[in-house]
N, C-alpha and C positions, 0 to 999 in steps of 0.2 A: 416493563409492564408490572403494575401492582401484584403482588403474591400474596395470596391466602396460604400456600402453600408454604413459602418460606414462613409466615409467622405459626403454622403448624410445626414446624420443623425445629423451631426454638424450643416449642414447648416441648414436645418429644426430646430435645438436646438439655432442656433444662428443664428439668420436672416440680424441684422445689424452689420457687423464686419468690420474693418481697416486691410486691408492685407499688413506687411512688403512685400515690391517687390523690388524683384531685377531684375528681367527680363530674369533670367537663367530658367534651364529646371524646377523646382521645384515650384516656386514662380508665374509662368508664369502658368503653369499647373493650379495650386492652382486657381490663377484667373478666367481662362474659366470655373472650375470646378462649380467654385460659379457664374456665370454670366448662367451656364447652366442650375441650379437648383434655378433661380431667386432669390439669395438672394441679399439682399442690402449691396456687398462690394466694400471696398472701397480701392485699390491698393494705397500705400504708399512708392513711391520711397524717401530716403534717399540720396540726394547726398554729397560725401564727397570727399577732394581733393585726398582720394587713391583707386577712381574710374574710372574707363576709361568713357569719354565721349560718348562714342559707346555704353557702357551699357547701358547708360541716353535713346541714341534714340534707342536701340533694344526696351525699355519698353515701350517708347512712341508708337513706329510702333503697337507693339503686341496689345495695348489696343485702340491706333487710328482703325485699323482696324476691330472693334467689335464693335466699338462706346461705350465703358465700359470709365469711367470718371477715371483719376487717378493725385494724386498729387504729386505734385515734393517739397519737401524743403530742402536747405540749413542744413549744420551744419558745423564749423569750431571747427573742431579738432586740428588742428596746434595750438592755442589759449589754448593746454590742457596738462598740463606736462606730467600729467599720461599715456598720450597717445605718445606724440611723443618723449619721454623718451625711450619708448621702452621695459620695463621690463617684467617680462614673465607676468602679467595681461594684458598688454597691450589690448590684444581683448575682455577682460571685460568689461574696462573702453568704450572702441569703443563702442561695441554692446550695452551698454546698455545706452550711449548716443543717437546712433541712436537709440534704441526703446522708448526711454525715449519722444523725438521726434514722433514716431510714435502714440504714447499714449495719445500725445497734439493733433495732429489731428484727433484723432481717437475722442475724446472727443469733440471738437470743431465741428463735423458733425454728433454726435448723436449714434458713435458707442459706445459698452461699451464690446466689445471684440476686443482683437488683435493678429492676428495669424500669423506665419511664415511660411517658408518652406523647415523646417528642416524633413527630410525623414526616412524611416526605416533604410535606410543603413548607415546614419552620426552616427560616434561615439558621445556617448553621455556624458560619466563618466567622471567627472574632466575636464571638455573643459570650458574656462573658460569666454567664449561666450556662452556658453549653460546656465553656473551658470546665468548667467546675464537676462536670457529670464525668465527662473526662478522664478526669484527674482523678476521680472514686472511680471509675469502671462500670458507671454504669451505665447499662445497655439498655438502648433503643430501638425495640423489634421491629415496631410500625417502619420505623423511616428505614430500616435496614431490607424492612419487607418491600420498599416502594410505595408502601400504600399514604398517600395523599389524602389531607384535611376533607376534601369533597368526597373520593373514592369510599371514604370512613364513617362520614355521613352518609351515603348511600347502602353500604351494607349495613351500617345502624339500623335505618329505616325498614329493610328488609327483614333484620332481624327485629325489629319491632321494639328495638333497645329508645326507651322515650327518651333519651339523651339524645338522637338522630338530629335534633332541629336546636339544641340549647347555644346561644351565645356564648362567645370567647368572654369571659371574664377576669383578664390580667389582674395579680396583688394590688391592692388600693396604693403602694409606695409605686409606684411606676406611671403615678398621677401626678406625683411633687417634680417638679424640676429639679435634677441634677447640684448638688453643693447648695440644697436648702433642706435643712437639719428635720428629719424626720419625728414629728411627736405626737401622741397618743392625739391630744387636741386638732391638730392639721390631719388626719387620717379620720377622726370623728367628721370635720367639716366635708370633706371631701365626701365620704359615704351617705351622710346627711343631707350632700347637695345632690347626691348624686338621684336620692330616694327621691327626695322633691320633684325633680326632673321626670321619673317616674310615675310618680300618683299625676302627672298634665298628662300622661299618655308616651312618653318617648319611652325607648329601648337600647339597650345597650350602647348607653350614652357614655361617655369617658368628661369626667371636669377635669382639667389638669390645671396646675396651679403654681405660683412663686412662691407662694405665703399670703398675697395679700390679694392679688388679682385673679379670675378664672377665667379660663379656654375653654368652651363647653365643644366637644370633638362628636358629630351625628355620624350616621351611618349615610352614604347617600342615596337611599330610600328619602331619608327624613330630613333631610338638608335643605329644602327648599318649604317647610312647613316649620322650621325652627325659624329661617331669617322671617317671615309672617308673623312668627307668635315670638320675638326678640321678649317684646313687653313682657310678658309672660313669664319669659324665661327669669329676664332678669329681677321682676318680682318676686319669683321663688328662691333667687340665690340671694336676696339682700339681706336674710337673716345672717350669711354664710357669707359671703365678700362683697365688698363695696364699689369692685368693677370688675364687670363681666363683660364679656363676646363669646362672639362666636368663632372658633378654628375654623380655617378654610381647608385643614388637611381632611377630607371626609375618611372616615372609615369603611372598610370593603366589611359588605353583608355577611 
């Protein structure tokens, strides 16, 4: 059964902790959770170039308006072969740069825990961004607590936390195919195509990409209103790739 209880029981066990934030439903939760049960945390945004700057200010808003302190640093990735190489570690090397990062500030203001906001429902096995958190130690209260992506959004709601209903928004490098060289241009294209997709009316649309061709991946809510408006679609990506479809993999709401 999901525990509120148990993620009370963290903060009580760990009073001063450094929260990875990202500013989505999980991370965002995680915060209020701990600001409710007065522990002294400390929200840790990570900004990296294959982040939407929108994310930057949803975290900022979320915690300006609580009056909860959180800090923002830098990391360049581009500067990392392991990373912008592209190989299937790729989001090892990421992840545990950015907590490697989290671990320095976490230290530097007197935390000596660092937690994320990985959930009961994120697959766990062989992810190779999970191995990575791992490997730094750090702890994941939500998925330890039981509590589940839905169960998460449902106390959101309750708690009137406006995050309750916000879309999964994965790094824009987890759009590029596997062993195709990550660069500032192909993550511009991607985000770019993505916006487009956006001002026609769709949502939490995913473009994935080789390099030269697009996958545009709907939710299936809106899967049967993209194959309609194909024309469309592919009209607003011709600035951005020269062949487009549509993924059959739909995305879950």
């Amino acid at each position: 059964m999901p525990s509120k209880s148990s993620l009370e029981t963290f903060f009580k066990d760990n009073h001063r902790v450094a929260i990875g934030y990202s500013g989505g439903v999980d991370s965002s939760f995680l915060v209020h959770f701990a600001a409710a049960e007065r522990a002294e945390a400390l929200p840790v945004f990570i900004k990296t170039p294959f982040i939407r700057e929108s994310e930057q200010e949803d975290a900022e808003s979320f915690c300006e308006r609580r009056g909860i302190k959180m800090v923002v640093a830098d990391i360049d990735l581009y500067s990392d072969d392991r990373v912008v190489g592209n190989g299937p570690d790729r989001c090892y090397f990421c992840k545990r740069a950015m907590f490697e990062k989290v671990w320095e500030i976490a230290r530097e203001n007197g935390c000596d825990v660092v937690a994320d906001g990985t959930n009961a429902s994120d697959p766990v096995d062989d992810r190779p961004g999970v191995r990575a958190l791992r490997e730094l130690g750090v702890r994941s209260p939500l998925r330890d607590s039981d509590l589940s992506k839905s169960a998460i959004r449902r106390i959101s709601r309750m708690d009137r936390l406006e995050t309750w209903n916000k879309q999964s928004n994965s790094c824009l490098a987890t759009r590029i195919d596997s062993g195709v060289r990550i660069t500032p241009e192909l993550v511009a294209k991607v985000a770019d195509s993505e916006d487009a997709l956006a001002a026609l009316g769709f949502s939490g649309i995913r473009v994935r990409t080789d390099g030269r061709s697009a996958r545009v991946q709907f939710s299936r809510s809106q899967i049967s209103d993209a194959r309609d408006r194909f024309d469309d679609i592919r009209n607003a990506l011709a600035p951005y790739f020269d062949d487009v479809s549509i993924d059959d993999n739909v995305r879950d709401e």
